[in-house]
C-alpha positions, 0 to 999 in steps of 0.5 A: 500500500502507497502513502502519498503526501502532498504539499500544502501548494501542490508543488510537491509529494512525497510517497510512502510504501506501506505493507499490509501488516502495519496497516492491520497493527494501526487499524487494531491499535486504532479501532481496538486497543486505544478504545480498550484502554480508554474504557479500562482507564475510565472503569479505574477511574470510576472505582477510584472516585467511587465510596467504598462499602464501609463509607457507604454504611458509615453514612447510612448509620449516621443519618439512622443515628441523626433520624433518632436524634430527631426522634428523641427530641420530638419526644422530649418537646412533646413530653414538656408540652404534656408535663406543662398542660398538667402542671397547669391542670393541675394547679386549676384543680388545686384552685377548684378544690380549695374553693370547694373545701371552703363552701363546705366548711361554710354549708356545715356552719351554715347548715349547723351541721356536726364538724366533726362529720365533715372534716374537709381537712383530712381524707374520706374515709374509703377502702375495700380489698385488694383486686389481684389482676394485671395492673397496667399504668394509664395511657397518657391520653386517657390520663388527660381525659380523665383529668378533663371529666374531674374538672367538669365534674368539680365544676358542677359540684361546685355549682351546686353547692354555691346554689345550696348555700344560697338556699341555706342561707335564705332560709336561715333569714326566712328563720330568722326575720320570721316572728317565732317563740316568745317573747320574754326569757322567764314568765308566764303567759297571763291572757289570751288572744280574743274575747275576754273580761276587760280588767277596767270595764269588766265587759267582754272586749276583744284582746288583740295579743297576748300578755306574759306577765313576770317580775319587773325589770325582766328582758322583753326580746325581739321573736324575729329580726327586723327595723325597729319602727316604733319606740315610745309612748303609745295610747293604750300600750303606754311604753310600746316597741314596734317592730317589721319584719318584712313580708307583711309582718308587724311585732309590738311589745307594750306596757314596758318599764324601759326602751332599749332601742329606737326607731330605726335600729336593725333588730336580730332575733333573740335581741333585748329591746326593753325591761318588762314594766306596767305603763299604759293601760296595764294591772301589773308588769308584763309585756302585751305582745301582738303580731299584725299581718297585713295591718291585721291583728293575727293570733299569735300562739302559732308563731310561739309554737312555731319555735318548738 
């Protein structure tokens, strides 16, 4: 085979005599050898720049152990979170039972009830045996479903016992403002309400109280709080103290020795508003008791009962 070279202006050539053998050697050097090595060297290459298998699971071991990482502080914000929201339930349920010990520290005076009954210092008194089973500790979430039924059920309790002192409590002023028992401490009771002798006239007149005699100087008392709307002089009842009740009740206590109160004065039950005397219209000491209902003069044996 010829090789001819010619020169870059035509001028000139060269010729070159190739033998078959050399044209087949650069033809496999070209075609096979060369690319085989460029394959071979970028197959080294490769392996060269690429991870090993230790590297490999040295880094899958640390983005398991960052995972958990993560995982673990999940856990931890999420534990503060719940260890916060009870502590702060806590701390309501607290409040919440504080107020209930002091309601019903105030329904057993209130109620009159025995203290020692109600002892909102210690414990309730419960027992009972022992049930051997598996003991498995509450899932935190039924722990707080639980706390969230307590507290409700704090509240409603606490409503009601607020609803039952208010009705304690109204009916202990009731009690109290309602005319009821006697109204002398030491006595005895000397006429009647209703027809009787007059002292004076000796004809029969209707006597609109009752009278409790006994010894002068002796305590007249209020039967039932309320205003002092009287005090003094009165044509009949010589020294008379009148007293309102409210809810259409009148009291009046004459022929006393001496006033002790005066127009105005809020009265309680039981109080001493003057000493038993003989002033007015009157045969010896003792106090004339009468108890007006709506302007009406009413007996007043069943308020005297009424205290029994």
């Amino acid at each position: 085979m010829n090789i001819i070279l010619v020169g870059k202006r035509g001028n000139g050539t060269r010729t070159f005599k190739v033998s078959r053998g050399a044209v087949v050697l650069v033809s496999l050097l070209a075609f096979v050898v060369l690319p085989g090595l460029l394959v071979f060297g970028g197959y080294r290459m490769a392996q060269a720049t690429a991870p090993s298998q230790g590297e490999l699971l040295m880094s899958a071991w640390q983005q398991e152990m960052q995972a958990q990482r993560e995982e673990v502080a999940e856990m931890r914000r999420q534990a503060r979170e719940n260890m916060d929201a009870l502590a702060l339930r806590l701390g309501e349920l607290q409040a919440k039972m504080i107020r209930l010990d002091a309601l019903g520290e105030r329904l057993t005076e209130v109620a009159d009830l025995d203290k020692g009954e109600f002892d909102f210092s210690s414990k309730p008194a419960v027992g009972g045996p022992e049930i051997l089973s598996a003991k498995e500790a509450m899932p935190l979430p039924d722990f707080m479903a639980s706390l969230e039924s307590l507290s409700r059920q704090l509240d409603d309790r606490s409503e009601q016992l607020g609803l039952l002192e208010t009705m304690l409590m109204s009916r202990n002023l009731q009690d109290e403002v309602f005319p009821a028992g006697r109204p002398i401490k030491r006595g005895w009771i000397s006429s009647y309400f209703g027809m009787r002798t007059d002292p004076f006239t000796g004809r029969r007149e209707h006597h609109k109280g009752m009278d409790f005699a006994g010894k002068a100087g002796s305590e007249v008392i209020a039967v039932g709080a309320g205003v002092v709307t009287w005090a003094g002089s009165r044509y009949g009842y010589g020294n008379l103290v009148e007293i309102n009740h409210g809810n259409g009740y009148v009291t009046r206590y004459g022929h006393n020795e001496t006033i002790l109160v005066k127009v105005g004065d809020a009265v309680k039950k039981g109080q001493t508003l003057a000493r038993m005397g003989s002033t007015g219209r009157s045969t010896g000491p003792h106090v004339h008791f009468e108890v007006r209902y709506k302007g009406k003069t009413v007996d007043p044996k069943k308020y005297i009962l009424a205290s029994r």
